[in-house]
matplotlib code that plots the C-alpha trace (Angstrom):
import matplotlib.pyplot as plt

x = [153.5, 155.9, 154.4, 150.8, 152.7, 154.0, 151.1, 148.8, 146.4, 146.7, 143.8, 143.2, 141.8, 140.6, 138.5, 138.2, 138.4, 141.3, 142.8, 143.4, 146.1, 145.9, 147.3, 150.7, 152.6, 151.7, 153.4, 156.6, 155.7, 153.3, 153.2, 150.0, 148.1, 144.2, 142.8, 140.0, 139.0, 137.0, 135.2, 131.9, 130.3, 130.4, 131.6, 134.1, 135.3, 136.1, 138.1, 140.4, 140.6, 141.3, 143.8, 145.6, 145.8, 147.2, 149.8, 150.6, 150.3, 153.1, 155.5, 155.9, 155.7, 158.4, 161.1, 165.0, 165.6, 163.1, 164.2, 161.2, 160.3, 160.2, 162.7, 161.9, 162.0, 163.5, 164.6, 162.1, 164.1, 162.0, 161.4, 158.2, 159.6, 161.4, 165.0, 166.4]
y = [128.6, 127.9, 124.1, 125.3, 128.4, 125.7, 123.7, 127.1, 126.2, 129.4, 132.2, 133.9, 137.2, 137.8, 134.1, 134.7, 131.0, 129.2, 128.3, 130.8, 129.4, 130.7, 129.7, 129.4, 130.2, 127.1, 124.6, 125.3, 125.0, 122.4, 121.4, 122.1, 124.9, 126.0, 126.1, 127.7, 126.5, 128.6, 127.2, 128.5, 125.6, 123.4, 120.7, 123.1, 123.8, 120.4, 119.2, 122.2, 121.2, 117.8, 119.4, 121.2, 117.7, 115.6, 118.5, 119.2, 114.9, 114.4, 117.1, 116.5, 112.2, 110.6, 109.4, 109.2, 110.1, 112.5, 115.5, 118.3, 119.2, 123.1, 125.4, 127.7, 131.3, 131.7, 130.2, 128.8, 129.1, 130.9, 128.9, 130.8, 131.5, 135.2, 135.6, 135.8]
z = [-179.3, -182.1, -181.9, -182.8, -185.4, -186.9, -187.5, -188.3, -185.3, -183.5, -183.5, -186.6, -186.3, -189.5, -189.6, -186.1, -185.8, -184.4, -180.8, -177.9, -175.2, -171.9, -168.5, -170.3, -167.1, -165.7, -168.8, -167.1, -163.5, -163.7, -167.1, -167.8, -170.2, -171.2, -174.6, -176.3, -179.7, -181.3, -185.3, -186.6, -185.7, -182.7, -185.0, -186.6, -182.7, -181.8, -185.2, -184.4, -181.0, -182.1, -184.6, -181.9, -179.3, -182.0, -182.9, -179.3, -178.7, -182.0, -180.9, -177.9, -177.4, -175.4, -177.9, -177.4, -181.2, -181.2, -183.5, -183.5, -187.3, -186.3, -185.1, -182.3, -182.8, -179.1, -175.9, -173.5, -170.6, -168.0, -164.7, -164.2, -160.1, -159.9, -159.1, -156.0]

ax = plt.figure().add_subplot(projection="3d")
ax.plot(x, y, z, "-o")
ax.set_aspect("equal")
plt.show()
């Protein structure tokens, strides 16, 4: 979430237009995640969608120097399975 914060790609209430994530759960897990873009326009829909691949594509690409250009707000480190 910081990722797409970062990148202002996240749902704006008061455009109403933007992305809704859902399914986060299973990024951990599985490493997958669901998207909604939402625009005024179906064209509108699809460059934020587009906006928020390449985002998602740039921070997260395989690189042994890579250094990410935000800073998270918190830890991710939930497994997403329930302590024993």
């Amino acid at each position: 979430m910081d990722i797409i914060a970062q990148h202002h790609l996240h749902f704006n209430s008061t455009t109403e237009t933007g992305t809704v994530f859902h399914l986060i759960g299973c990024l951990s897990e599985f490493g997958k995640l669901g998207l909604t873009s939402i625009g005024n326009s179906p064209q509108e829909s699809k460059v934020i969608y587009e906006k928020v691949i390449q985002a998602l594509d740039q921070e997260t690409r395989p690189n042994a120097s890579y250094s990410p250009s935000f800073t998270p707000t918190f830890p991710n480190t939930w497994s997403g399975r329930p302590n024993p």
